[in-house]
Backbone as JSON Lines, residues from 0, in Angstrom:
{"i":0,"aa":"X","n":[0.82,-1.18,0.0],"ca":[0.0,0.0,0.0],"c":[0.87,1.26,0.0]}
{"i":1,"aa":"X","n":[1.7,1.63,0.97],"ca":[2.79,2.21,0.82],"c":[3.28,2.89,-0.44]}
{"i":2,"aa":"X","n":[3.67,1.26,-0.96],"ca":[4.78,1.55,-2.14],"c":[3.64,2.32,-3.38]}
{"i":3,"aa":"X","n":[2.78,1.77,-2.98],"ca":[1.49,2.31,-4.64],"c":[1.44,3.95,-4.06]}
{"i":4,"aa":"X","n":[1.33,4.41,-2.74],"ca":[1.25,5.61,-2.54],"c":[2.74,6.57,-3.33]}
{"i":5,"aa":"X","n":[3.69,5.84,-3.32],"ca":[4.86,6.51,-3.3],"c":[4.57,6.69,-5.0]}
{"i":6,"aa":"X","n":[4.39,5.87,-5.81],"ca":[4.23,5.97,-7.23],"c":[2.88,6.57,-7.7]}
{"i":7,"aa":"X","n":[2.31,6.75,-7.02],"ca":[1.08,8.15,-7.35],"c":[1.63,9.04,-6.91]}
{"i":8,"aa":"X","n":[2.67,9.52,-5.6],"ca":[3.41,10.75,-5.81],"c":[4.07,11.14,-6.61]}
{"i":9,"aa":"X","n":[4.77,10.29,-7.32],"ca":[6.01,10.08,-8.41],"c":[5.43,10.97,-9.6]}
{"i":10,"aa":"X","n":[4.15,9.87,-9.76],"ca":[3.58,9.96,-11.16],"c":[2.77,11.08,-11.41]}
{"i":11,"aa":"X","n":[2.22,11.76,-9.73],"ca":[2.04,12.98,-9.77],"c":[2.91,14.44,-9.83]}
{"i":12,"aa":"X","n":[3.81,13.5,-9.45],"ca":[5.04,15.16,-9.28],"c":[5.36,15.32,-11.39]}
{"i":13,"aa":"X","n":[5.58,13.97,-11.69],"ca":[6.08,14.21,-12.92],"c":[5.31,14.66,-13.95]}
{"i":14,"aa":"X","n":[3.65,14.15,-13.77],"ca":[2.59,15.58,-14.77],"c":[2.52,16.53,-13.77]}
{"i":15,"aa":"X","n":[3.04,17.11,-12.61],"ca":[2.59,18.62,-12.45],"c":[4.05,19.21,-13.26]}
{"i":16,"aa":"X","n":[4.91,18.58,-12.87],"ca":[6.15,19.12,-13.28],"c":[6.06,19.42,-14.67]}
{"i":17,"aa":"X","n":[5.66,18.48,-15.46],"ca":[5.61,18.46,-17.19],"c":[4.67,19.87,-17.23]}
{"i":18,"aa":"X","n":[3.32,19.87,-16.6],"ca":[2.71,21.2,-16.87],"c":[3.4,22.12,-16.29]}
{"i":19,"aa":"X","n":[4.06,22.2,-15.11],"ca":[4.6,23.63,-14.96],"c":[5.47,24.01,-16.17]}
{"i":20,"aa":"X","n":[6.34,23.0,-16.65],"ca":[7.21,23.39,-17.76],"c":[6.65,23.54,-18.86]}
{"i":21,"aa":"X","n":[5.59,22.88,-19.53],"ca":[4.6,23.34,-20.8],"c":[4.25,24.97,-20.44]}
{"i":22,"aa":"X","n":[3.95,25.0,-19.4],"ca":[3.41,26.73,-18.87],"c":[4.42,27.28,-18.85]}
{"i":23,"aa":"X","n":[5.38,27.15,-18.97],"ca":[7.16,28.16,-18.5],"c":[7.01,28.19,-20.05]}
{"i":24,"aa":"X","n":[6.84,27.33,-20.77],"ca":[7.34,27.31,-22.27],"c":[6.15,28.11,-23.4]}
{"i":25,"aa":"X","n":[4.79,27.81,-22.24],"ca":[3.8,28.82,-23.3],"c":[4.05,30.3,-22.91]}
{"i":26,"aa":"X","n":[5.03,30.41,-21.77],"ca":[5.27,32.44,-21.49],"c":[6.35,32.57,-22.44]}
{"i":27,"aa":"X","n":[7.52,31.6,-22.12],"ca":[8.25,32.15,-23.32],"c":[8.61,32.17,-24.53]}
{"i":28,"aa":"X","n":[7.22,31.1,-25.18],"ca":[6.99,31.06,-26.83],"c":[6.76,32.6,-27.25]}
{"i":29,"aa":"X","n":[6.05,33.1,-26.52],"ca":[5.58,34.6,-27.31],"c":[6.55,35.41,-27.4]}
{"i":30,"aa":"X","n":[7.33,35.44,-26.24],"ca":[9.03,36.14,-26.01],"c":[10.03,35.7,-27.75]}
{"i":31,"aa":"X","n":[9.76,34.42,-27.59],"ca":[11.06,33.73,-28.4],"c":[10.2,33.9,-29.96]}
{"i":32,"aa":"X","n":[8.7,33.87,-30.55],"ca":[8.43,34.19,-31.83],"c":[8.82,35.95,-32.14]}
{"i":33,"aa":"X","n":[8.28,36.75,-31.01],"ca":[8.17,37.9,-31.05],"c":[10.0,38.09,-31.49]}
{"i":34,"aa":"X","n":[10.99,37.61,-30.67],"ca":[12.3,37.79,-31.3],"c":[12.72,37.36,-32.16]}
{"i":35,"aa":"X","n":[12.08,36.32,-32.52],"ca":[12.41,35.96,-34.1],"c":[11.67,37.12,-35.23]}
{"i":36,"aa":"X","n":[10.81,38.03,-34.83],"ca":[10.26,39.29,-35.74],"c":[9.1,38.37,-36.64]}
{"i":37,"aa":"X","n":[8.22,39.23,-37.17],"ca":[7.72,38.7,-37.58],"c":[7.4,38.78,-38.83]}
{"i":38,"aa":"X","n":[6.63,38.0,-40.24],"ca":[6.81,37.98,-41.39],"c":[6.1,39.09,-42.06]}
{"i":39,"aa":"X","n":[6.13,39.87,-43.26],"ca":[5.36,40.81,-44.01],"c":[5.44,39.93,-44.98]}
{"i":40,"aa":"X","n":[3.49,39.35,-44.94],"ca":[3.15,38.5,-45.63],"c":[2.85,39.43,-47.31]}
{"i":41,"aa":"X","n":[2.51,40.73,-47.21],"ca":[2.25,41.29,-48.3],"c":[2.28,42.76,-48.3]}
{"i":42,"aa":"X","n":[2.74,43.95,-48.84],"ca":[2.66,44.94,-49.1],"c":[2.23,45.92,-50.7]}
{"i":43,"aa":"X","n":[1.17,46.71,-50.14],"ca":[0.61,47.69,-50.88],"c":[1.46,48.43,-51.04]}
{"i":44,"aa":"X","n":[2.72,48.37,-51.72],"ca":[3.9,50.0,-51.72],"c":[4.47,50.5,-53.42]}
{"i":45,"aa":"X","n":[3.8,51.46,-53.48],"ca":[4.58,52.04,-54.99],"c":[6.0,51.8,-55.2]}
{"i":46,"aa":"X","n":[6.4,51.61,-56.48],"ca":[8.14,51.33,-56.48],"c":[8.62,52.99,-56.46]}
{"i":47,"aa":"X","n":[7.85,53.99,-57.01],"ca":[8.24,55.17,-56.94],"c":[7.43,55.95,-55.99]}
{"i":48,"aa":"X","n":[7.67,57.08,-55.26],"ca":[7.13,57.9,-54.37],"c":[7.49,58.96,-55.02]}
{"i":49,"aa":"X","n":[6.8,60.22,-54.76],"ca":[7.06,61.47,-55.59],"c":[6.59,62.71,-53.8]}
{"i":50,"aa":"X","n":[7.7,63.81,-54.25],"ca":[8.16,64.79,-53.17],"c":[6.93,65.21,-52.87]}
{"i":51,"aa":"X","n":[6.45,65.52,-51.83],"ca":[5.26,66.56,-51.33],"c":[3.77,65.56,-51.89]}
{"i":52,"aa":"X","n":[3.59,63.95,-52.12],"ca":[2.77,63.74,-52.56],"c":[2.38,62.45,-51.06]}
{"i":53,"aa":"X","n":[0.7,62.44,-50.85],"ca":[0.5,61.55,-49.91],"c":[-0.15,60.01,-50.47]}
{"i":54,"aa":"X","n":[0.4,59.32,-49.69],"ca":[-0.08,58.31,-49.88],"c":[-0.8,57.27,-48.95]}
{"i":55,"aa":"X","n":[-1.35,55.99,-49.37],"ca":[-1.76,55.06,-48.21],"c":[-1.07,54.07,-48.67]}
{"i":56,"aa":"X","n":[-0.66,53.26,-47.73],"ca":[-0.17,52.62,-47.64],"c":[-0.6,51.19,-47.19]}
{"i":57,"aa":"X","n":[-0.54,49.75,-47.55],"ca":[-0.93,48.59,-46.91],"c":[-0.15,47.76,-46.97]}
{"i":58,"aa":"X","n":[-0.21,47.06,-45.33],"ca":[0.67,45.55,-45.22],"c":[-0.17,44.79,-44.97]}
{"i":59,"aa":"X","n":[0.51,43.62,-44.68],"ca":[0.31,42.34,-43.63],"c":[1.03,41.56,-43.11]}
{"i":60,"aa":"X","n":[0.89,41.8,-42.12],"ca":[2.04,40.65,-41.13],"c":[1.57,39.63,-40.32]}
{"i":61,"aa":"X","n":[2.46,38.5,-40.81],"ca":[1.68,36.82,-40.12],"c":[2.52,36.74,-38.71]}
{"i":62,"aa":"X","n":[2.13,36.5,-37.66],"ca":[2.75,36.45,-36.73],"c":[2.17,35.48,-35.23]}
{"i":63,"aa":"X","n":[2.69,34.94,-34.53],"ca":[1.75,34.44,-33.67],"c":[1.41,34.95,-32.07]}
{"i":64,"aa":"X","n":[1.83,36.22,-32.46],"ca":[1.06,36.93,-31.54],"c":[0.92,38.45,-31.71]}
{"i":65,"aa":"X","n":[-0.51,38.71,-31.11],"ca":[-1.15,40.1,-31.05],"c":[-0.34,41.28,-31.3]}
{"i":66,"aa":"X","n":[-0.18,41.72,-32.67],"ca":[1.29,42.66,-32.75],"c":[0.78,43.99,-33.16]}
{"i":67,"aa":"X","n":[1.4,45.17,-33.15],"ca":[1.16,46.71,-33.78],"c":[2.79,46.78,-34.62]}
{"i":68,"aa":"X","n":[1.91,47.37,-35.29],"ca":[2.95,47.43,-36.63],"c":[3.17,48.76,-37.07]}
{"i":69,"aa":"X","n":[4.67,49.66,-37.39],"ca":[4.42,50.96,-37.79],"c":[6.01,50.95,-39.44]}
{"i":70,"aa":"X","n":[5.27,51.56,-40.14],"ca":[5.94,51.74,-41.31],"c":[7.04,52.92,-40.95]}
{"i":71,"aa":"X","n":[8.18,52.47,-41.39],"ca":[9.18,53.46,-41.32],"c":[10.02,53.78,-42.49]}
{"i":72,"aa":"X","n":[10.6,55.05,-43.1],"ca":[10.88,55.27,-44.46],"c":[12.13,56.2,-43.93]}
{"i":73,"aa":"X","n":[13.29,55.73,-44.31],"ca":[14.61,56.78,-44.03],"c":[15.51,57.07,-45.24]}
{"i":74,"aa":"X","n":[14.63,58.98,-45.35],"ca":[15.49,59.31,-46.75],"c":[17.15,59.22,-47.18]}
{"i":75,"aa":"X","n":[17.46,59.62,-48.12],"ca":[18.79,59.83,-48.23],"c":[19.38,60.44,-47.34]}
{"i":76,"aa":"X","n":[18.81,61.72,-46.85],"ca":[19.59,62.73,-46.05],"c":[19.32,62.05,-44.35]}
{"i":77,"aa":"X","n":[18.82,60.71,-44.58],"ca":[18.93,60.18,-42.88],"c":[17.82,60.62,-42.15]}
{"i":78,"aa":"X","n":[17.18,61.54,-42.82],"ca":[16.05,61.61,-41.79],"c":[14.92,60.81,-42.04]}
{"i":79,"aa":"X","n":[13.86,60.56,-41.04],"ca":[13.08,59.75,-40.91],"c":[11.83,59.91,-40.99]}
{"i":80,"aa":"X","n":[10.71,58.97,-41.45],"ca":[8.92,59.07,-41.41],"c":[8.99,57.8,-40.78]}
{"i":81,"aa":"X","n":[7.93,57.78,-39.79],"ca":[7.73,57.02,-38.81],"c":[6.17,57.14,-38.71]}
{"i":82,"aa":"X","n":[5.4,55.78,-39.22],"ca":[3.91,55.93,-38.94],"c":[3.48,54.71,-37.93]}
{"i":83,"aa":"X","n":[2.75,54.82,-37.49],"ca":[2.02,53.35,-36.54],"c":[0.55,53.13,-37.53]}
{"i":84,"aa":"X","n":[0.69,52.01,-37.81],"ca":[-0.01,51.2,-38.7],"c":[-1.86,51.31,-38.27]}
{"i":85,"aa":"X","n":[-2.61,51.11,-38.6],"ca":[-3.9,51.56,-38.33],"c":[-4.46,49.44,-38.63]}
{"i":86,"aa":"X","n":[-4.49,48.49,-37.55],"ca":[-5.4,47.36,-38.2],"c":[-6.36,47.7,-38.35]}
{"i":87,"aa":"X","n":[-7.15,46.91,-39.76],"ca":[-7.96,46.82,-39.99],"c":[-8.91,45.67,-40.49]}
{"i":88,"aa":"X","n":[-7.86,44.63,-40.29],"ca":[-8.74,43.2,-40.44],"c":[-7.26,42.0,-39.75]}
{"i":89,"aa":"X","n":[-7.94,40.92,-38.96],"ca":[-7.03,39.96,-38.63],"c":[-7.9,38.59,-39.07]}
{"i":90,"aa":"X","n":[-7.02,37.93,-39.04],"ca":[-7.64,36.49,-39.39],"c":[-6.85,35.42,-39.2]}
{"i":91,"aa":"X","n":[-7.37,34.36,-39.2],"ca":[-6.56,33.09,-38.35],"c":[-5.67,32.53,-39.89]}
{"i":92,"aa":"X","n":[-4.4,32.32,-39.82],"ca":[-3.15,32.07,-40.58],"c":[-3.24,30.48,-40.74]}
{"i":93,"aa":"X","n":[-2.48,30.11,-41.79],"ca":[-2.56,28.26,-42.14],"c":[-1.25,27.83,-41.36]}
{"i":94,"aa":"X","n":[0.06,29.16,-40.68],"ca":[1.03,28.02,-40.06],"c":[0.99,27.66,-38.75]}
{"i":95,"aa":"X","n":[1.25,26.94,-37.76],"ca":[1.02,26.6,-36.43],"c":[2.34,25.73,-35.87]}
{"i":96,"aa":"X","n":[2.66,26.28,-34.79],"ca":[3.78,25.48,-33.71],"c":[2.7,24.92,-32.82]}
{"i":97,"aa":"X","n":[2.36,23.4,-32.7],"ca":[1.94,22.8,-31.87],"c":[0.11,23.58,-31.77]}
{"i":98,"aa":"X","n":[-0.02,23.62,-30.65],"ca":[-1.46,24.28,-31.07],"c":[-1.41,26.07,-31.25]}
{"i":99,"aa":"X","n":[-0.53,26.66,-31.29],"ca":[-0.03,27.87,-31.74],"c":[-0.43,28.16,-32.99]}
{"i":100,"aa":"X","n":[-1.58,29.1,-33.55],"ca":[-1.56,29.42,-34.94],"c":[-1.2,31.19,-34.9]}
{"i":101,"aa":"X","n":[-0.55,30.92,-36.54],"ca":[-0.26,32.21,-37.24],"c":[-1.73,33.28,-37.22]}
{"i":102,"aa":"X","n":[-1.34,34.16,-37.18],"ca":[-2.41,35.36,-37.26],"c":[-1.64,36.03,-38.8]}
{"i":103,"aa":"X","n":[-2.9,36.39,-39.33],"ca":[-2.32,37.85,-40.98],"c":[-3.34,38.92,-39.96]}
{"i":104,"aa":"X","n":[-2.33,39.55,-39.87],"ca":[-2.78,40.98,-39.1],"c":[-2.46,41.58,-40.25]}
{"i":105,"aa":"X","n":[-3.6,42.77,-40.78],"ca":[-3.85,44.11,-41.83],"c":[-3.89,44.98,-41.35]}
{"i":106,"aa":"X","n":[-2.84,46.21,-41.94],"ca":[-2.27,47.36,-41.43],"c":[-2.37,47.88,-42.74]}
{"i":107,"aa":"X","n":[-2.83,49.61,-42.31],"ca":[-3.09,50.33,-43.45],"c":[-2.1,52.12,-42.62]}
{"i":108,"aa":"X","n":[-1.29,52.89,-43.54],"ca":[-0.96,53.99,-42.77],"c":[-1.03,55.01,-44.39]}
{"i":109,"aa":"X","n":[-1.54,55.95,-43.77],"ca":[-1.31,57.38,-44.44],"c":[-0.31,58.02,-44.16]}
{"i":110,"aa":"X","n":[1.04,58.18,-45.42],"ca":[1.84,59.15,-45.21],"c":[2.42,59.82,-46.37]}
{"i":111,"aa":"X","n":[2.56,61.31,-46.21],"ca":[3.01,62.15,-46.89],"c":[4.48,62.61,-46.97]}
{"i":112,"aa":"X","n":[5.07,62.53,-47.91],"ca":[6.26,62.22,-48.51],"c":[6.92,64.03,-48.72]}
{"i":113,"aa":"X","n":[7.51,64.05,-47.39],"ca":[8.07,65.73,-47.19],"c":[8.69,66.27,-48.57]}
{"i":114,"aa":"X","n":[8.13,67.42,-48.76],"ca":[9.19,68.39,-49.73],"c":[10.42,68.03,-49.87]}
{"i":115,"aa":"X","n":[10.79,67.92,-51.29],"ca":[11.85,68.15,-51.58],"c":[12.98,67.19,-51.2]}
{"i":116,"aa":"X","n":[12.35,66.48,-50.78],"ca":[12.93,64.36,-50.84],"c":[13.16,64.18,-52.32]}
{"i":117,"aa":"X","n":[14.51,62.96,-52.53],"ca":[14.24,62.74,-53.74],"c":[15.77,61.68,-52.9]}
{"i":118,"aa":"X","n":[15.59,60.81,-54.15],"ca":[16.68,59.68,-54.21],"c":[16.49,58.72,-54.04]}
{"i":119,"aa":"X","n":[16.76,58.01,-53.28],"ca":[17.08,56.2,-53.0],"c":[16.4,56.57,-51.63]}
{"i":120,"aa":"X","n":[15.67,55.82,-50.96],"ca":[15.07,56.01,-49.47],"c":[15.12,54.32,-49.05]}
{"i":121,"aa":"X","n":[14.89,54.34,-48.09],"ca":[14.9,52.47,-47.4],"c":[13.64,52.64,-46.71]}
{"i":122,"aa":"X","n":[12.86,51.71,-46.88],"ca":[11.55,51.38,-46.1],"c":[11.67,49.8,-45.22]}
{"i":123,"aa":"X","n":[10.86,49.82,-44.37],"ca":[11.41,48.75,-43.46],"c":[9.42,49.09,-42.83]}
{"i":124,"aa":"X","n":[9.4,47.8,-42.08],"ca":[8.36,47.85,-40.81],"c":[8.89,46.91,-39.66]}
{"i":125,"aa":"X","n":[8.92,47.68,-38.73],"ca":[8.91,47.09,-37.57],"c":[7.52,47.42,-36.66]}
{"i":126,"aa":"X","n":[7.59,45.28,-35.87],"ca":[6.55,44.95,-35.22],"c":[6.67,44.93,-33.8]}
{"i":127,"aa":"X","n":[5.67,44.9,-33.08],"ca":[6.14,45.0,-31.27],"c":[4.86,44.23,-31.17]}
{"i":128,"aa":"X","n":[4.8,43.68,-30.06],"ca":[3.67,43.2,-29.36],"c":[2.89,44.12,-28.7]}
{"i":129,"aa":"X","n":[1.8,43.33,-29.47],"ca":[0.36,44.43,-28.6],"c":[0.13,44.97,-27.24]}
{"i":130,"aa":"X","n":[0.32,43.85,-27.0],"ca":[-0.3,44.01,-24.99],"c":[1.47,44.76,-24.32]}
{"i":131,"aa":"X","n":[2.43,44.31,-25.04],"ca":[3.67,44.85,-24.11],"c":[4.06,46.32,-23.94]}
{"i":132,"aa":"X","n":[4.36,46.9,-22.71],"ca":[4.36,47.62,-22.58],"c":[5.69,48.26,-22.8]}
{"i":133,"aa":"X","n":[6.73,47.41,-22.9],"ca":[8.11,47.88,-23.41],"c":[8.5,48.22,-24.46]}
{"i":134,"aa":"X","n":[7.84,47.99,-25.77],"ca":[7.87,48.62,-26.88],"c":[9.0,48.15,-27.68]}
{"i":135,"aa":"X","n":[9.58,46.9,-27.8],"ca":[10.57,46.29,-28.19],"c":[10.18,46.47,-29.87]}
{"i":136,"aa":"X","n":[10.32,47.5,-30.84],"ca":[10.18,47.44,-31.81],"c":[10.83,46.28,-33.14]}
{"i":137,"aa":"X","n":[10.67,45.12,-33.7],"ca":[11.47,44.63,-34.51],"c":[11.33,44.62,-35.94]}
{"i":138,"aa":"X","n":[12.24,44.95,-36.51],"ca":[12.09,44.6,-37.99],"c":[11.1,43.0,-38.74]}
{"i":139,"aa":"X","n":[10.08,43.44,-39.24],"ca":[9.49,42.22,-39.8],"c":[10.43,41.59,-41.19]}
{"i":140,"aa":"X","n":[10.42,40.25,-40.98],"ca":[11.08,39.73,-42.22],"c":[10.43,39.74,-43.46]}
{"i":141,"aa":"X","n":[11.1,40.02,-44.8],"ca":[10.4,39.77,-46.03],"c":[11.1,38.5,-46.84]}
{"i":142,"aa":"X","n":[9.93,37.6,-46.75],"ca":[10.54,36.07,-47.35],"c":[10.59,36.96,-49.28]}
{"i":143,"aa":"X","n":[11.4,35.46,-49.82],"ca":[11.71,35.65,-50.87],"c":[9.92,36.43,-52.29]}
{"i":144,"aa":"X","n":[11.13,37.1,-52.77],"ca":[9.07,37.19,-53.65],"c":[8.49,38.41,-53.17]}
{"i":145,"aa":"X","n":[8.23,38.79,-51.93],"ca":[7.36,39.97,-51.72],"c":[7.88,41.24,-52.21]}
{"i":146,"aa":"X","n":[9.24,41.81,-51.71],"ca":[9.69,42.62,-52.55],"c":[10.79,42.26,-53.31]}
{"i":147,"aa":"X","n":[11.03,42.81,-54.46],"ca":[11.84,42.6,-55.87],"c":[13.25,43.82,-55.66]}
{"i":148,"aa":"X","n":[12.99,44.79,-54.45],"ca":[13.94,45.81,-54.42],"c":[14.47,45.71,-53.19]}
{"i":149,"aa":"X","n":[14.99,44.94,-52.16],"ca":[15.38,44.25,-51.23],"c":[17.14,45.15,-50.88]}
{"i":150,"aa":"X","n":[17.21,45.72,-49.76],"ca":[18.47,46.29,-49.13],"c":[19.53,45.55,-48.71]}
{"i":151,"aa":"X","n":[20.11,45.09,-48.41],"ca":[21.02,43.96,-48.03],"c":[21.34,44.31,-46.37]}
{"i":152,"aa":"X","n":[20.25,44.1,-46.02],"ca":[19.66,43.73,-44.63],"c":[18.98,42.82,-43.97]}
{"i":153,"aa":"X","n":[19.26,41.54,-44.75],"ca":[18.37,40.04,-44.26],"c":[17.08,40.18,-44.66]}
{"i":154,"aa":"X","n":[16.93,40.81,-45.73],"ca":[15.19,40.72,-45.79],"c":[14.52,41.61,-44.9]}
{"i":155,"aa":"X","n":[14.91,42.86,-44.2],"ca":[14.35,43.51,-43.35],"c":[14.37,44.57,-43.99]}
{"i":156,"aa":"X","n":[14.17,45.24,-45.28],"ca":[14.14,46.83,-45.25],"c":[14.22,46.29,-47.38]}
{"i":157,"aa":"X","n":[13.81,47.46,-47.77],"ca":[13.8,47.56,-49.3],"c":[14.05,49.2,-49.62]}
{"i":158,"aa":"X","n":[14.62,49.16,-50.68],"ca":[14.16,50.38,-51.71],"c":[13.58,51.2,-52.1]}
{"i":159,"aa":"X","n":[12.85,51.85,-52.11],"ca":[11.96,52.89,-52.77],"c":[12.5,54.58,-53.4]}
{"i":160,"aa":"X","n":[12.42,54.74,-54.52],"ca":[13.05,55.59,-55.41],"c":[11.63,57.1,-54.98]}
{"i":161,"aa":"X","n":[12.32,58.36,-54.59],"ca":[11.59,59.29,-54.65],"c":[12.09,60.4,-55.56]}
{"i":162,"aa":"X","n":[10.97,60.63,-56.43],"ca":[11.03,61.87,-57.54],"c":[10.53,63.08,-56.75]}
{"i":163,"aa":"X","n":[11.47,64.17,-57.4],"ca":[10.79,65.27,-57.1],"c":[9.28,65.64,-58.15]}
């Protein structure tokens, strides 16, 4: 009697233990996708931009967790446009880690393209998690295919030509 007690402790310590560690591992899945950045499944972006002219702009980023997304554009002369993305539609994604599914989060931003810009500019989006309050901004990846004008930055940032 004893001994059967000792192996229901056993056999209990080793599924609480397994769930405490499944639970250690579902806090820091969101940590460890969120640092891996997440994908820009598609972008709405002109190959040319023209000086003093506004535009809208659309992405999408697949990711597996709740993210805000802001478009960033750094002209020749280094200075910067910085927008935070406006969602406007999410929907459940076809990839999944275990019972983990992808989200396509839709992001739309309005921005106007300052006077008297002109040249080679780099566009990039970086993603952060929704709910966090630290604001860990990351570059989203662009797999092969989405853009054709690609910076030699791992797939994190492209091209865009501005006319006066």
């Amino acid at each position: 009697m004893y001994k059967n007690n000792n192996i229901k402790i056993t056999l209990l310590s080793i599924i609480l233990t397994s769930f405490l560690l499944s639970m250690a591992n579902a806090e820091t899945i969101n940590k460890a996708i969120l640092r891996s950045a997440c994908v820009i499944g598609s972008v709405d972006f002109p190959s040319t931009l023209y000086s003093g002219k506004q535009y809208t702009i659309k992405w999408m980023v697949q990711s597996y967790v709740p993210i805000k997304s802001r478009l960033q554009i750094k002209y020749s002369d280094n200075s910067v446009t910085q927008e935070t993305g406006t969602q406007y539609k999410n929907e459940k994604g076809g990839y999944h880690i275990g019972d983990y599914y992808s989200y396509n989060y839709y992001f739309e931003s309005t921005i106007t393209i300052p006077s008297g810009k002109s040249g080679n500019a780099i566009v990039g989006f970086h993603n952060a998690q929704n709910e966090s309050t630290d604001n860990k901004w990351m570059y989203g990846l662009f797999p092969t295919g989405i853009i054709e004008r690609p910076v030699g930055t791992a797939g994190k940032q492209f091209y865009v030509t501005i006319s006066n």
